[in-house]
N, CA and C atoms as an extended XYZ file, in Angstrom:
390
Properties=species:S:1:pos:R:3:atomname:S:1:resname:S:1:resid:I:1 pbc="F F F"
N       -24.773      -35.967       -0.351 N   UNK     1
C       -24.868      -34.698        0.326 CA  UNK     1
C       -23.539      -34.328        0.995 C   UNK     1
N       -22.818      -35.514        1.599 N   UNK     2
C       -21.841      -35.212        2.386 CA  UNK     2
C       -20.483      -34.779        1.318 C   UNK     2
N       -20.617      -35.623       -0.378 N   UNK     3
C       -19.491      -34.992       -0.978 CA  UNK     3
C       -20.057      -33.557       -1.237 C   UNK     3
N       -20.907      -33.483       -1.652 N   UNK     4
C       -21.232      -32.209       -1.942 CA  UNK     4
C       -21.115      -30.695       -1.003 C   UNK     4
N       -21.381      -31.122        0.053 N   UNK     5
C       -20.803      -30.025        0.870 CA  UNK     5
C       -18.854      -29.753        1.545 C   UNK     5
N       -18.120      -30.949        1.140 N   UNK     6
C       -17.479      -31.063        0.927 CA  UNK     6
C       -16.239      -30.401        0.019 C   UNK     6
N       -17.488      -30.432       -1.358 N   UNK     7
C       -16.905      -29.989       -2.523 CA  UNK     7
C       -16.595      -28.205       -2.141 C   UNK     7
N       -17.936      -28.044       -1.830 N   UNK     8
C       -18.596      -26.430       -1.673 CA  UNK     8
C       -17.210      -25.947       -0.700 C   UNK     8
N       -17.235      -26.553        0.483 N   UNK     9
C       -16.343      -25.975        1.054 CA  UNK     9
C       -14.667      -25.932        0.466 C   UNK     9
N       -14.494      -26.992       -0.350 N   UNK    10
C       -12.982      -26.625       -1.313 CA  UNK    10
C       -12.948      -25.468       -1.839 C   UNK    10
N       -14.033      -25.434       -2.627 N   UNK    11
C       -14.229      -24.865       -3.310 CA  UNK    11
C       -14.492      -22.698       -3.026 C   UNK    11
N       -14.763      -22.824       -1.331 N   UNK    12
C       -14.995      -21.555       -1.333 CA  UNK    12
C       -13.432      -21.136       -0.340 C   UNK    12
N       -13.071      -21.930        0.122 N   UNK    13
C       -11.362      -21.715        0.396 CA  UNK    13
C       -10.628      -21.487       -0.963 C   UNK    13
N       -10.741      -22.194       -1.873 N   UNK    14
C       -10.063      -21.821       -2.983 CA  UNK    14
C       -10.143      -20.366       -3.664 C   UNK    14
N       -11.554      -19.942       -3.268 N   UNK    15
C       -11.873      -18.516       -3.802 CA  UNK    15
C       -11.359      -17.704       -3.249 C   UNK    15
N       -11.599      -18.329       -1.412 N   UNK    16
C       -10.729      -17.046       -0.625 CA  UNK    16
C        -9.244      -16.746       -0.813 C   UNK    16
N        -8.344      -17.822       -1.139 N   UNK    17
C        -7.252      -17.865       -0.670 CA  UNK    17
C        -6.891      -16.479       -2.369 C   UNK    17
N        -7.608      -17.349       -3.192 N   UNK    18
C        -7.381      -16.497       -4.719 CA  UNK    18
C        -7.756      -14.456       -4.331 C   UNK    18
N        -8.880      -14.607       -3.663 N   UNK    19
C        -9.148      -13.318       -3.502 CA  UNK    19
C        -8.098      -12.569       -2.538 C   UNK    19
N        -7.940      -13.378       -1.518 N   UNK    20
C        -6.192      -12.496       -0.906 CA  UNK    20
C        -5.068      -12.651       -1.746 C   UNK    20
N        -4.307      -13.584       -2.161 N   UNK    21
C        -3.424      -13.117       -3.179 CA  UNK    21
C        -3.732      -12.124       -4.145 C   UNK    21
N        -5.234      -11.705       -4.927 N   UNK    22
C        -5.131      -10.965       -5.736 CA  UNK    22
C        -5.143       -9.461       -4.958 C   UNK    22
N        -5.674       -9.356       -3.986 N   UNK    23
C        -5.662       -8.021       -2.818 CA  UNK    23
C        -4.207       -7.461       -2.929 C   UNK    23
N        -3.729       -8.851       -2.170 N   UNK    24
C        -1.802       -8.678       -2.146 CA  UNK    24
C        -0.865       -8.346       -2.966 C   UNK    24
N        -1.211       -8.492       -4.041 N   UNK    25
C        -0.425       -8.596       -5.154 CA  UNK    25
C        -0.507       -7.060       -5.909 C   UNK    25
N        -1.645       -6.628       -5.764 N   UNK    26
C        -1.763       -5.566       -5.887 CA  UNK    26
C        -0.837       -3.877       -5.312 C   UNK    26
N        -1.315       -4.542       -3.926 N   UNK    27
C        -0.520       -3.456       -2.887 CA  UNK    27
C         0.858       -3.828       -2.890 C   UNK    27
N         1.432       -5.066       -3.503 N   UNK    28
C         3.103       -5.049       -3.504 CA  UNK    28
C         3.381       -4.212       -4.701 C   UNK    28
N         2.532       -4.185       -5.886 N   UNK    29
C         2.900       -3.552       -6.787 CA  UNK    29
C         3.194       -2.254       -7.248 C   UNK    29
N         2.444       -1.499       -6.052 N   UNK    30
C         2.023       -0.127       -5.762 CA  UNK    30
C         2.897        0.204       -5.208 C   UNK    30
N         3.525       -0.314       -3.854 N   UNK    31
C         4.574       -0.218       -3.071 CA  UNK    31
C         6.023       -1.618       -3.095 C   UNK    31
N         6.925       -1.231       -4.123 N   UNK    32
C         7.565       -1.570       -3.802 CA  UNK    32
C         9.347       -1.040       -3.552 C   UNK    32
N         9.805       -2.022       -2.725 N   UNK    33
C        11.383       -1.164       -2.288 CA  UNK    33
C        12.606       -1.236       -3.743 C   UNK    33
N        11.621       -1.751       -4.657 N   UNK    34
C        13.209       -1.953       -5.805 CA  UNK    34
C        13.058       -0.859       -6.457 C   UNK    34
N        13.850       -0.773       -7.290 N   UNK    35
C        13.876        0.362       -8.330 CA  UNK    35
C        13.011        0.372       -9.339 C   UNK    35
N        12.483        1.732       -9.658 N   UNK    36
C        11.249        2.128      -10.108 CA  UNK    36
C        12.103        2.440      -11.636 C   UNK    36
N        10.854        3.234      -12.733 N   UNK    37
C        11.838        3.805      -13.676 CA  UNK    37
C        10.425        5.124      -13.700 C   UNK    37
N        11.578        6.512      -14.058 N   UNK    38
C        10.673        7.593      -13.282 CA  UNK    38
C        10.084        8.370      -15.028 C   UNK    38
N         9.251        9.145      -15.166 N   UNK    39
C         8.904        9.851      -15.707 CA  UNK    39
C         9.606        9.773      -16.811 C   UNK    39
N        11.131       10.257      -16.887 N   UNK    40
C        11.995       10.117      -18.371 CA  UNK    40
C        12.856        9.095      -18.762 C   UNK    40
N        12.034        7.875      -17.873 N   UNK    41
C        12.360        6.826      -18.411 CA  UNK    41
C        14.134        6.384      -17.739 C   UNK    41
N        14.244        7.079      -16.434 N   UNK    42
C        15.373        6.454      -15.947 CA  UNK    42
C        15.342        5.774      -14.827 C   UNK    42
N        15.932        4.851      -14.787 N   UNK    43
C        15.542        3.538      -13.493 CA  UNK    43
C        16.629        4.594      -12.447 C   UNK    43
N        15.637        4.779      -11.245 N   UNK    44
C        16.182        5.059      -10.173 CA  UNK    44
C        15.952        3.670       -8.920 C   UNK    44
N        16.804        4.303       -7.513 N   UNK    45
C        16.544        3.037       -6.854 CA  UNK    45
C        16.460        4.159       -5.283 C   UNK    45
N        15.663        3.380       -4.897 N   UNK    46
C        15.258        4.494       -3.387 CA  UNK    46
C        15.987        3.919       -2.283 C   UNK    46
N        16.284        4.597       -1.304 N   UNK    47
C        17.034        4.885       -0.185 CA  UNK    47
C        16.688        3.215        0.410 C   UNK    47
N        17.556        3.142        1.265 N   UNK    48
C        17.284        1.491        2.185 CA  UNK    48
C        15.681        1.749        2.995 C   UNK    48
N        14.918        0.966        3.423 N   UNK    49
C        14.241        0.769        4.043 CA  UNK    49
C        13.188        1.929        3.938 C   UNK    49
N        12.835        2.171        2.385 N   UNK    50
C        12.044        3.043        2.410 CA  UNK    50
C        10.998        2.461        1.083 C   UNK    50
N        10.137        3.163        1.047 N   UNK    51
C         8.760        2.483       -0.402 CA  UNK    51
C         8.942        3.194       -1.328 C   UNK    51
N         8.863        3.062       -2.618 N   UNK    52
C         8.557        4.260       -3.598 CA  UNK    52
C         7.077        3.349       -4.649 C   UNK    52
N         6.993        4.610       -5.178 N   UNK    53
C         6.021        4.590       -6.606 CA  UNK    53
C         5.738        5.811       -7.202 C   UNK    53
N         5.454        5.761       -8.710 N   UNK    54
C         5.341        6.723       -9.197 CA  UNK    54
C         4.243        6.955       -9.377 C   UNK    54
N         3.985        8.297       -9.124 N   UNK    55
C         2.640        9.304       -8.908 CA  UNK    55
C         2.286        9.423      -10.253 C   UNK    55
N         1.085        8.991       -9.936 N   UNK    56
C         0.559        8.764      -11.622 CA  UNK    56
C         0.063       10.430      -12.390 C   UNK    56
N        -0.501       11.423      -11.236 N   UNK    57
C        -0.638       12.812      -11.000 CA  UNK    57
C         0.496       13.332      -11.841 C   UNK    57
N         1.979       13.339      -11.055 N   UNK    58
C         3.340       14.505      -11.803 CA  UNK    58
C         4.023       13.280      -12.293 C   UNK    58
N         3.771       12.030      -12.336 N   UNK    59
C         5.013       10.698      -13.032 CA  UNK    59
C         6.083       11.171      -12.680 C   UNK    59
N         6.097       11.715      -11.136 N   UNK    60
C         7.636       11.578      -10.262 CA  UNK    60
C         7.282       10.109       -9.292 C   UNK    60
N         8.649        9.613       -9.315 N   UNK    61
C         8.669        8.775       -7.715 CA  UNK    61
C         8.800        9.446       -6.806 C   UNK    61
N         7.826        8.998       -5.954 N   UNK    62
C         7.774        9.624       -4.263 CA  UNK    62
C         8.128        8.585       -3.516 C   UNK    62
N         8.532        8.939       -2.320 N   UNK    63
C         8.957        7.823       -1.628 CA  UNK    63
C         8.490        8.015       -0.105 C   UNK    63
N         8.418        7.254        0.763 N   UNK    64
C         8.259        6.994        1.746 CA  UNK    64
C         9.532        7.444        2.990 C   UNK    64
N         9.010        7.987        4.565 N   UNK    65
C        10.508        8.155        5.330 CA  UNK    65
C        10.797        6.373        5.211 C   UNK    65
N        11.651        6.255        5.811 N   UNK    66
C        12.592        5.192        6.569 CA  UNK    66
C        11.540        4.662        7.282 C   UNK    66
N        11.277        3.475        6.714 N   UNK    67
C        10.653        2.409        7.606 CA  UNK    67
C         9.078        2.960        7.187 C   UNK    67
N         8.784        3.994        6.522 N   UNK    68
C         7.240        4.137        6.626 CA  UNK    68
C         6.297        3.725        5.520 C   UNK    68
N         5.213        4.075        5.044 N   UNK    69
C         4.568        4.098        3.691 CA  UNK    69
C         4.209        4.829        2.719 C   UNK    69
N         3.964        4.528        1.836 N   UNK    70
C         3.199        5.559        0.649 CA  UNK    70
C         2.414        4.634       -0.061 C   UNK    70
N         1.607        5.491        0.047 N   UNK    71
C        -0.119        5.022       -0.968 CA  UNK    71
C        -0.406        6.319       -1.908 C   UNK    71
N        -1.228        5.622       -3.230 N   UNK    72
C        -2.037        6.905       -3.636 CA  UNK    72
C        -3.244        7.503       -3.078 C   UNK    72
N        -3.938        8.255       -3.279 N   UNK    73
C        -4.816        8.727       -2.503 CA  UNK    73
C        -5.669        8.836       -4.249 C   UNK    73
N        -7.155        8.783       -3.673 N   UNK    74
C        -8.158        9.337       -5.051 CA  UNK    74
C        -7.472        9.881       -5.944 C   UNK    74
N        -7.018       11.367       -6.151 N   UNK    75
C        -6.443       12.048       -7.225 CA  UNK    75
C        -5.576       11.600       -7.144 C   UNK    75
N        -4.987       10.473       -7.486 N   UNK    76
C        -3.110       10.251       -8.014 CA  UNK    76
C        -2.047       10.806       -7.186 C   UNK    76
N        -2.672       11.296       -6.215 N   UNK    77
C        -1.099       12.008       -5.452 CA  UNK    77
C        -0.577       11.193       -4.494 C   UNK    77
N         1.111       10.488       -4.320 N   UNK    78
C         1.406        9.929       -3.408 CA  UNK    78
C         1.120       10.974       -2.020 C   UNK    78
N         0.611       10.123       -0.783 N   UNK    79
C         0.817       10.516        0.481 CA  UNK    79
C         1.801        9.530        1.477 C   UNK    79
N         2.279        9.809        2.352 N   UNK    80
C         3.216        9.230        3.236 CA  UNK    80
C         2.815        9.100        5.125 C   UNK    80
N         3.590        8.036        5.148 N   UNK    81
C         3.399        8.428        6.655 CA  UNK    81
C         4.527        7.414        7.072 C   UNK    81
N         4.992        7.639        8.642 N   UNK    82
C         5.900        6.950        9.274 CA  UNK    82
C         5.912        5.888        9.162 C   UNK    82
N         4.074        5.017        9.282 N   UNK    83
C         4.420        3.763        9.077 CA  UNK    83
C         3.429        3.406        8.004 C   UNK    83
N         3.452        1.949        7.777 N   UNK    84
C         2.735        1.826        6.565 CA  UNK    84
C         0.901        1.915        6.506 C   UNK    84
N         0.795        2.226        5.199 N   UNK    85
C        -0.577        3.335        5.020 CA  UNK    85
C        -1.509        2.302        4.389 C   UNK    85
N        -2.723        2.474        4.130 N   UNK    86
C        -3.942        1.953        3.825 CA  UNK    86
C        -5.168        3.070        3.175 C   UNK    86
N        -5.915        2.703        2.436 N   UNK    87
C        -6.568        3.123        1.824 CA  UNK    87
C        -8.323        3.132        2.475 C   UNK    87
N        -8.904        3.643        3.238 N   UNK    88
C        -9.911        3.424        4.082 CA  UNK    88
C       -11.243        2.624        3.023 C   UNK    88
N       -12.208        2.677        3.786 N   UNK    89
C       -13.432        2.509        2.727 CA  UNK    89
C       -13.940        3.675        2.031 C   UNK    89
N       -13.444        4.619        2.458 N   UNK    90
C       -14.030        6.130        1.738 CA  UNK    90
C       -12.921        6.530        1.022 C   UNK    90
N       -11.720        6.197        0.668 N   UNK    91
C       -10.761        5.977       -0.365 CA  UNK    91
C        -9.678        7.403        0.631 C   UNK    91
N       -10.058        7.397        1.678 N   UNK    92
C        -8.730        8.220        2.723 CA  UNK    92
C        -7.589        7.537        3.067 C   UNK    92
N        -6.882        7.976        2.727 N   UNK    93
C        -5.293        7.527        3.192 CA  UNK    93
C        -4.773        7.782        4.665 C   UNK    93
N        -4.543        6.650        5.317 N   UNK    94
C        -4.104        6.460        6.355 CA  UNK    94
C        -3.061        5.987        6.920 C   UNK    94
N        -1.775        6.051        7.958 N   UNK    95
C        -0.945        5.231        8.350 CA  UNK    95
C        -0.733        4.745        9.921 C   UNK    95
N         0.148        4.494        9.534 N   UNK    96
C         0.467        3.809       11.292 CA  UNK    96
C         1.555        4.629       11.675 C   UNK    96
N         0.673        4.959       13.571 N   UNK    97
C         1.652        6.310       13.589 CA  UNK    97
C         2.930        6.287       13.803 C   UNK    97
N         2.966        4.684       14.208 N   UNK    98
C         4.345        3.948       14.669 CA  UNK    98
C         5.028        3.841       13.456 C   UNK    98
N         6.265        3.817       13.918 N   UNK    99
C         7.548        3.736       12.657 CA  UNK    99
C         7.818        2.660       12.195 C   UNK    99
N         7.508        1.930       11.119 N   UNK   100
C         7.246        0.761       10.432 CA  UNK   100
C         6.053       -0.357       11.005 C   UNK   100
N         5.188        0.373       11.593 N   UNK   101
C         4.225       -0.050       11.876 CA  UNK   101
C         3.048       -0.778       10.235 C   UNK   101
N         2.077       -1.674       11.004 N   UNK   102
C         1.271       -2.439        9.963 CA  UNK   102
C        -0.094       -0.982       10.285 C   UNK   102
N        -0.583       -1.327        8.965 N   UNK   103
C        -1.888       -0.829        8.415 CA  UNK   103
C        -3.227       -1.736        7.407 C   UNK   103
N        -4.045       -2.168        8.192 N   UNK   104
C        -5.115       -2.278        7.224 CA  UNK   104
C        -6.302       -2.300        7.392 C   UNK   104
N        -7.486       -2.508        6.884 N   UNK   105
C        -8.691       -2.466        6.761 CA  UNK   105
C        -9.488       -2.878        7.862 C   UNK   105
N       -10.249       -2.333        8.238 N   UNK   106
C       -10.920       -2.844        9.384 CA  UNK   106
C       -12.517       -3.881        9.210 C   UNK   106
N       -12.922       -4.451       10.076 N   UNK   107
C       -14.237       -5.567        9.635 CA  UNK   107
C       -15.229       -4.469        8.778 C   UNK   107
N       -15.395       -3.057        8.960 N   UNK   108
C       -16.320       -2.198        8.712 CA  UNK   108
C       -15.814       -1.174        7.136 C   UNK   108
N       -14.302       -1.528        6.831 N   UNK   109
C       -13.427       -0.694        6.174 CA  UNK   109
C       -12.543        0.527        6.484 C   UNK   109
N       -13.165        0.492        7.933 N   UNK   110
C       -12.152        1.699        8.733 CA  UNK   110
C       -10.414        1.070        8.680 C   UNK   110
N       -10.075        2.441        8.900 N   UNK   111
C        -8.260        2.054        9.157 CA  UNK   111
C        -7.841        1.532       10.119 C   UNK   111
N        -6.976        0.184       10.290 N   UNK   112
C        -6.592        0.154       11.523 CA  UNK   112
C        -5.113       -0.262       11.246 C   UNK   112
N        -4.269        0.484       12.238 N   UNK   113
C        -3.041        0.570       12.678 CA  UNK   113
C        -2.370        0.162       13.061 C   UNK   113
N        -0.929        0.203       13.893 N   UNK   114
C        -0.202       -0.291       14.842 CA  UNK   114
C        -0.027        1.693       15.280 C   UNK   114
N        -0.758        1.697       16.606 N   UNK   115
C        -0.344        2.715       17.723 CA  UNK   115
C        -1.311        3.680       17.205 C   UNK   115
N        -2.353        3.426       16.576 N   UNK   116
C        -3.181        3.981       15.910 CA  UNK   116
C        -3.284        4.802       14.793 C   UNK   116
N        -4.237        5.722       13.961 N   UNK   117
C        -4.053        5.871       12.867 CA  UNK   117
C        -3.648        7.147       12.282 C   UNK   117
N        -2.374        7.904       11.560 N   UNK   118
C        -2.965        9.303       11.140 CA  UNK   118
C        -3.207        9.373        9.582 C   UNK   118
N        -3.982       10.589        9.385 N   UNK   119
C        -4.032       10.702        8.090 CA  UNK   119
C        -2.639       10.934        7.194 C   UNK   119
N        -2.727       10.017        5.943 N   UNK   120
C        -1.244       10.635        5.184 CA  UNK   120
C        -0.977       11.582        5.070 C   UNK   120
N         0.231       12.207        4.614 N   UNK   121
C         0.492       13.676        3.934 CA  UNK   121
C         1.686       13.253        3.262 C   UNK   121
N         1.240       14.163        2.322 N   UNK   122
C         1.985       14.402        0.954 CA  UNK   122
C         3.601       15.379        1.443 C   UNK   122
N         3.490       15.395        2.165 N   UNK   123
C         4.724       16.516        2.990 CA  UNK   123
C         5.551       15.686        3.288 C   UNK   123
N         5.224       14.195        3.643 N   UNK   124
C         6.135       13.511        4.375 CA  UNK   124
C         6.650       12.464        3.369 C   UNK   124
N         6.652       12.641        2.000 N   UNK   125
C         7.308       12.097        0.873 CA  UNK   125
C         8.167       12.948        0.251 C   UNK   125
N         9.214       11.939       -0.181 N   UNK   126
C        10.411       12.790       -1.024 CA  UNK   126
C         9.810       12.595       -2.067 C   UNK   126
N        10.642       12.818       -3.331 N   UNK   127
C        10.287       12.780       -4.643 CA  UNK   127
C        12.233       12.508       -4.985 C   UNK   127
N        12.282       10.957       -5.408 N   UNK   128
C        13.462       10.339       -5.864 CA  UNK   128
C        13.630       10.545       -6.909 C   UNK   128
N        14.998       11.057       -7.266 N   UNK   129
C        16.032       11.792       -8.425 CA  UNK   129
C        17.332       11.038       -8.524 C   UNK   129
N        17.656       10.964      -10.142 N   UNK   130
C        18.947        9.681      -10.049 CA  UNK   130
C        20.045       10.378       -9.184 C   UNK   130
């Protein structure tokens, strides 16, 4: 009994640890700071200390201010915010209102922040050109 619960418990750390790397791995992929390659197929590279990805919506790169985030939102459209953004449980885009502030999921799926939360906007992304 005692290996056996033993086992169980390896065994369900192993799942967890697998289920956050695959979470993670995800959202680095979505957001990352290297160079993207845009719509006609030309590798651009975004400003210092900023996110890009390409909007699957217009297959432009959008990018993030300085220090902030970009996520997609439901319809494919990048949104932005000062700091970095999250995807709620109702698939709303959110950030941190602080300037390179953290963003994520809450015990319930609500957004939670650093300095609390605003909704993204699409206003507060560039769209990167070689």
């Amino acid at each position: 009994m005692i290996i056996f619960k033993t086992i169980a418990r390896a065994m369900l750390s192993a799942l967890c640890a697998l289920a956050f790397f695959a979470g993670t791995a995800g959202q680095a992929a979505a957001q990352s700071s290297e160079c993207v390659v845009d719509q006609y197929n030309n590798t651009v590279c975004p400003p210092a200390k900023t996110l890009c990805l390409l909007e699957s919506s217009s297959r432009q790169v959008k990018c993030s201010p300085p220090d902030g985030g970009v996520i997609v939102d439901r319809y494919g459209k990048a949104q932005c915010g000062v700091g970095r953004c999250v995807l709620d449980i109702r698939g709303d885009p959110f950030c941190a209102k602080d300037s390179g502030g953290a963003a994520a999921k809450g015990q319930y799926g609500d957004a939670v922040c650093t300095g609390g939360c605003a909704k993204a906007q699409a206003s507060l992304c560039t769209t990167l050109t070689r």
